[in-house]
C-alpha positions as CSV (number, residue, x, y, z in Angstrom):
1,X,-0.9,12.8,-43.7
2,X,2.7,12.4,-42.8
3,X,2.9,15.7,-41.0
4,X,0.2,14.6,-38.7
5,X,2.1,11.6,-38.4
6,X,5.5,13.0,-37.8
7,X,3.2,16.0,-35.5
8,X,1.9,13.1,-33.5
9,X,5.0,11.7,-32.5
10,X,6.9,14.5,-31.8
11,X,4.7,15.9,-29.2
12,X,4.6,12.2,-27.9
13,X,8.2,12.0,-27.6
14,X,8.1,15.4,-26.1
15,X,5.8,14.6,-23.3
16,X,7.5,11.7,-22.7
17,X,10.9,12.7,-22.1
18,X,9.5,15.9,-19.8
19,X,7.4,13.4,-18.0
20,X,10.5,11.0,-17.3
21,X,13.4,13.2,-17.4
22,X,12.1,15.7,-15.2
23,X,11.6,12.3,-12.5
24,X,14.9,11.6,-13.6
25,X,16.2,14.7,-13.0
26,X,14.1,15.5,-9.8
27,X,15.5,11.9,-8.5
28,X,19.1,13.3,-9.0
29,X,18.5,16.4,-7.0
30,X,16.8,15.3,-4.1
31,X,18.2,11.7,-3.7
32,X,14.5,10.2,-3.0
33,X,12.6,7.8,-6.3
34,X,9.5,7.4,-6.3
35,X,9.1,3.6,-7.6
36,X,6.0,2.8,-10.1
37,X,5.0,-0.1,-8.3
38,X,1.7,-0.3,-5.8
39,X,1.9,1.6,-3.1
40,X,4.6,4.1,-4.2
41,X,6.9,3.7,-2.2
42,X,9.9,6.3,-1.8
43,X,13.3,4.8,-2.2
44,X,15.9,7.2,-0.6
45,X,19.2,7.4,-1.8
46,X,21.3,7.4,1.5
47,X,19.1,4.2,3.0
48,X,19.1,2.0,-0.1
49,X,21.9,3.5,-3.0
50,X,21.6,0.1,-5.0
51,X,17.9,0.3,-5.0
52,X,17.8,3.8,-5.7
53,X,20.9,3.3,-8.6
54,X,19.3,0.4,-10.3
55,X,15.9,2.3,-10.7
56,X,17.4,5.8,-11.7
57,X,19.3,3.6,-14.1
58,X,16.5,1.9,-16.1
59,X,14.3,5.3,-15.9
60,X,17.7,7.1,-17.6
61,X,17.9,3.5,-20.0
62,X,13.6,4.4,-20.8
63,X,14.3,7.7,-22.1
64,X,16.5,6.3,-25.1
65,X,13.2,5.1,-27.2
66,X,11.3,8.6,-26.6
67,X,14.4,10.1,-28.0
68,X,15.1,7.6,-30.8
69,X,11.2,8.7,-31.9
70,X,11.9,12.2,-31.4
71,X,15.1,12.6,-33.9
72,X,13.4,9.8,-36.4
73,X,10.0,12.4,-37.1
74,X,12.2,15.6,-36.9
75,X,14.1,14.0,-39.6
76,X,11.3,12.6,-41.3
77,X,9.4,16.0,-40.9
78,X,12.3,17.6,-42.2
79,X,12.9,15.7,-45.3
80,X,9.1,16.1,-46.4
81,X,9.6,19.2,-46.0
82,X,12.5,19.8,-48.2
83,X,10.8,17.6,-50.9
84,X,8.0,19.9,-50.6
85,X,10.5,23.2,-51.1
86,X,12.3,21.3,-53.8
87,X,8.9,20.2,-56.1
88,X,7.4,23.6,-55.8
């Protein structure tokens, strides 16, 4: 039961941190954020940098918790799984 567990939130984690950090990452290239609230608007780095640096900063702050998750059920996984190899 805990590998499905530890299964779960490691493709969780994963999809996650693609689905942010390639926004993130897309954001950094191109200079233009597309903000989550109604509407979506685009904020553009050359018209609005402190708008556009405040939001690329909390979406770079949300991908701590997906990767907190990530290394907790790796480590998790891993330690069941040397319990396993250690019993047998």
């Amino acid at each position: 039961m805990i590998f499905l567990a530890c299964a779960g939130a490691i493709i969780a984690s994963l999809y996650m941190l693609l689905t942010q950090g390639l926004t993130v990452l897309n954001a950094r290239r191109t200079g233009v954020l597309v903000s989550k609230s109604y509407g979506k608007a685009k904020v553009e780095r050359a018209v609005d940098a402190e708008r556009f640096d405040k939001l690329l900063a909390g979406r770079v702050k949300a991908l701590g918790m997906p990767a907190l998750i990530l290394v907790s059920a790796l480590c998790v996984l891993g330690w069941q799984i040397l319990a396993m190899a250690l019993t047998a």
